[in-house]
C-alpha positions as CSV (number, residue, x, y, z in Angstrom):
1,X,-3.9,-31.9,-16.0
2,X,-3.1,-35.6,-15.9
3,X,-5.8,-38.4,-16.7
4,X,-6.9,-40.9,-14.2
5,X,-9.8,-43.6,-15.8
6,X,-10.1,-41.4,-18.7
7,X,-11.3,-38.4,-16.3
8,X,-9.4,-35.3,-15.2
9,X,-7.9,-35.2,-12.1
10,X,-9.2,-32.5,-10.2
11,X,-7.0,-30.0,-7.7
12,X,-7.6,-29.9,-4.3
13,X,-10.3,-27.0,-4.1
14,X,-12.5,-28.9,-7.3
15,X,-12.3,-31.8,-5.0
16,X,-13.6,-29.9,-1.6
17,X,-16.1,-28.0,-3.6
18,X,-17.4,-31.3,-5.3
19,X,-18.1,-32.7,-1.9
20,X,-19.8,-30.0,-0.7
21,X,-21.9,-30.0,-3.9
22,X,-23.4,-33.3,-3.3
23,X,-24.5,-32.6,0.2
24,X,-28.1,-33.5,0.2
25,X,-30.9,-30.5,1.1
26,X,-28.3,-27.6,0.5
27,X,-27.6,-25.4,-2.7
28,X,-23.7,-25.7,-2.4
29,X,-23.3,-21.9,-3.1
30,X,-25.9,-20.7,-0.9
31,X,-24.6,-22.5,1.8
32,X,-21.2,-20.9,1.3
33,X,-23.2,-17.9,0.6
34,X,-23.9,-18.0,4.4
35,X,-20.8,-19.0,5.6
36,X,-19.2,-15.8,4.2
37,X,-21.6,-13.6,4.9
38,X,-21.4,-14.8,8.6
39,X,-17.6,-13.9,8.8
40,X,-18.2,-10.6,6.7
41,X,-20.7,-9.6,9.3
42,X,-18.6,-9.9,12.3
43,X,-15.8,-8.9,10.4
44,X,-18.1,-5.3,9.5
45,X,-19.1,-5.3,13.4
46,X,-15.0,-5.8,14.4
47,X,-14.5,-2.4,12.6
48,X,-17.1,-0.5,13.7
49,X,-16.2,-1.2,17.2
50,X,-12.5,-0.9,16.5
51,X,-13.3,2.6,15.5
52,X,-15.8,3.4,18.1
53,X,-13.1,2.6,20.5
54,X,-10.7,4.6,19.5
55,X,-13.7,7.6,19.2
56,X,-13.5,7.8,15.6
57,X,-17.3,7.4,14.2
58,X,-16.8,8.8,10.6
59,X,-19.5,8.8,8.3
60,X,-18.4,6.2,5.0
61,X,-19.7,7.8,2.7
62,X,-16.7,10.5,2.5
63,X,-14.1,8.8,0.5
64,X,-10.3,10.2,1.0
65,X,-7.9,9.0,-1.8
66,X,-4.9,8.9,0.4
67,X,-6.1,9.0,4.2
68,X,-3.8,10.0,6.7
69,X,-5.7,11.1,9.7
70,X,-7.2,8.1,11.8
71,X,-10.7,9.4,10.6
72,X,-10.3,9.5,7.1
73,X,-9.0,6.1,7.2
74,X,-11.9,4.9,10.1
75,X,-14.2,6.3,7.0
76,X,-12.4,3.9,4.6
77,X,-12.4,0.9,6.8
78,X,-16.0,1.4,7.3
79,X,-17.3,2.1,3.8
80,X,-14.8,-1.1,2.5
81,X,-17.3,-3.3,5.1
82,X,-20.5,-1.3,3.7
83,X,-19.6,-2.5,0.4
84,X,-18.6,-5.7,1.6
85,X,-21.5,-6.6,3.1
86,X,-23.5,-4.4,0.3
87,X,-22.5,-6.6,-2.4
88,X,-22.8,-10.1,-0.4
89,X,-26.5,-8.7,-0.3
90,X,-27.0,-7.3,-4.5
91,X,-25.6,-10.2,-5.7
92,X,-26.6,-14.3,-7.0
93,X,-24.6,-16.6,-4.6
94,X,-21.2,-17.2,-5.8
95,X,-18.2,-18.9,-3.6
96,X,-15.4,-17.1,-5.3
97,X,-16.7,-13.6,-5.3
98,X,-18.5,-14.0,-1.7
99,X,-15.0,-15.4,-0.4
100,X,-13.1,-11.9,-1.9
101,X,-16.1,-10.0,0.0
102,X,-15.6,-11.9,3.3
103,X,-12.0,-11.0,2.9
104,X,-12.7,-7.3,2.2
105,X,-14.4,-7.1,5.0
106,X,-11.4,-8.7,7.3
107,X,-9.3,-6.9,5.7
108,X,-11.0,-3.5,6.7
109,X,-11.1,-4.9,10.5
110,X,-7.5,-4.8,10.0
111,X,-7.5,-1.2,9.4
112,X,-9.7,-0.5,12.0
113,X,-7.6,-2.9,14.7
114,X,-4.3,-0.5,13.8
115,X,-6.7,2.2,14.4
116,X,-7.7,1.1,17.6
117,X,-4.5,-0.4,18.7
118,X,-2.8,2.9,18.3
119,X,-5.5,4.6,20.6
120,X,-4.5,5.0,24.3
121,X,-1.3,3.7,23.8
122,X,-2.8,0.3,22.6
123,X,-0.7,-2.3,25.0
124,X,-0.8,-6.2,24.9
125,X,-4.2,-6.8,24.6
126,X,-4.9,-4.6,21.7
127,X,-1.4,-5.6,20.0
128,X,-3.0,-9.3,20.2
129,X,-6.6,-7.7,18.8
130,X,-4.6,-6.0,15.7
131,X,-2.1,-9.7,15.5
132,X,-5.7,-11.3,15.7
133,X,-7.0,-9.3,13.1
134,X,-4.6,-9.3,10.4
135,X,-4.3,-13.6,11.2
136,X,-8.3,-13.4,10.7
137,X,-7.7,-11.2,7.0
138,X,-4.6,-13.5,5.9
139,X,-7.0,-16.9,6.5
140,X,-10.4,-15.0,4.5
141,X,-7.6,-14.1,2.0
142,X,-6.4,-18.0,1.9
143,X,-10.2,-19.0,1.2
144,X,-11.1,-16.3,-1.1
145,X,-7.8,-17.4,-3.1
146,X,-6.7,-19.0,-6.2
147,X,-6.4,-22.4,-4.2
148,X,-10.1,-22.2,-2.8
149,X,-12.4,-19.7,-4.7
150,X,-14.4,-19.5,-1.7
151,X,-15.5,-23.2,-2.2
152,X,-13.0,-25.2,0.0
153,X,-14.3,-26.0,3.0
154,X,-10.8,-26.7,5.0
155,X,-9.7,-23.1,4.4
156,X,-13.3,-21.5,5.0
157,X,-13.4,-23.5,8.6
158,X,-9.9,-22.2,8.9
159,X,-11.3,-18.6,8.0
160,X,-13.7,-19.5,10.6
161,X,-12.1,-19.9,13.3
162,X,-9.7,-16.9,12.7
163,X,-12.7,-14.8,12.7
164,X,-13.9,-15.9,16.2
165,X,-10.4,-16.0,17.2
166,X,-10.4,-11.9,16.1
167,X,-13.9,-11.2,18.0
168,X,-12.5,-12.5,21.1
169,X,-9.4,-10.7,21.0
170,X,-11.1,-7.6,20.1
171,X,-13.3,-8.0,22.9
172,X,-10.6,-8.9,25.5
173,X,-8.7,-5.3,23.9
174,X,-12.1,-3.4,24.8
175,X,-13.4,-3.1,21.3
176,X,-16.9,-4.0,21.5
């Protein structure tokens, strides 16, 4: 790193989370705690109604190595969000390992979107709830990421808004 004043310069990420540190009232990481939580809920709640939709309520609990029926991997999708949301809950606040559950968690919806998309003969709206999904996974993926740990506060609002984006395609496909 190069030296400015006789300090090190930080990256991009450092400099986001430092802002966010020194907000007054707040624990920086449980305020991120919540923010990731938040997206890794409705992100849970995308895939359970993805798969409800397409009538495939699988208990997650059974684990399939190599699912290739649409309930084996509705099983996976919803025992990767159990997890998800099972660790944001076992576990001391911590921006970059809450960020990689939040993304998880969108990345099951995405599993659960192809699910449902496929069901009925999916059409526009759910081809725009799966495009919406896997937008929603690539931005938690972005935050959770070696750029942002979790901690950067343009790429979590960007996760943000990906993730409401996702819930309002999902509902306009039917998949509540």
């Amino acid at each position: 790193m190069s030296e400015v004043k006789g300090d090190e310069q930080q990256s991009p990420a450092q400099a986001e989370f430092a802002v966010i540190r020194e907000t007054p009232g707040v624990s920086t990481e449980a305020a991120l705690r919540r923010t990731h939580a938040a997206r890794a809920r409705s992100a849970a709640a995308r895939t359970t109604a993805a798969c409800r939709y397409a009538g495939v309520e699988a208990d997650p609990a059974v684990v399939v190595a190599v699912p290739k029926e649409a309930a084996a991997k509705a099983a996976n999708a919803l025992r990767l969000s159990a997890d998800a949301l099972a660790a944001l809950v076992g576990s001391a606040p911590d921006p970059a390992a809450d960020g990689r559950q939040a993304r998880n968690a969108a990345a099951a919806a995405v599993l659960a979107a192809q699910i449902a998309q496929s069901h009925k003969g999916g059409g526009q709206l759910a081809d725009a709830a799966y495009r919406a999904a896997l937008l929603a996974s690539q931005a938690a993926g972005k935050a959770a990421g070696r750029d942002g740990w979790g901690a950067n506060a343009a790429f979590n609002a960007e996760a943000d808004a990906a993730e409401s984006a996702a819930v309002t395609a999902a509902e306009a496909a039917g998949w509540r």
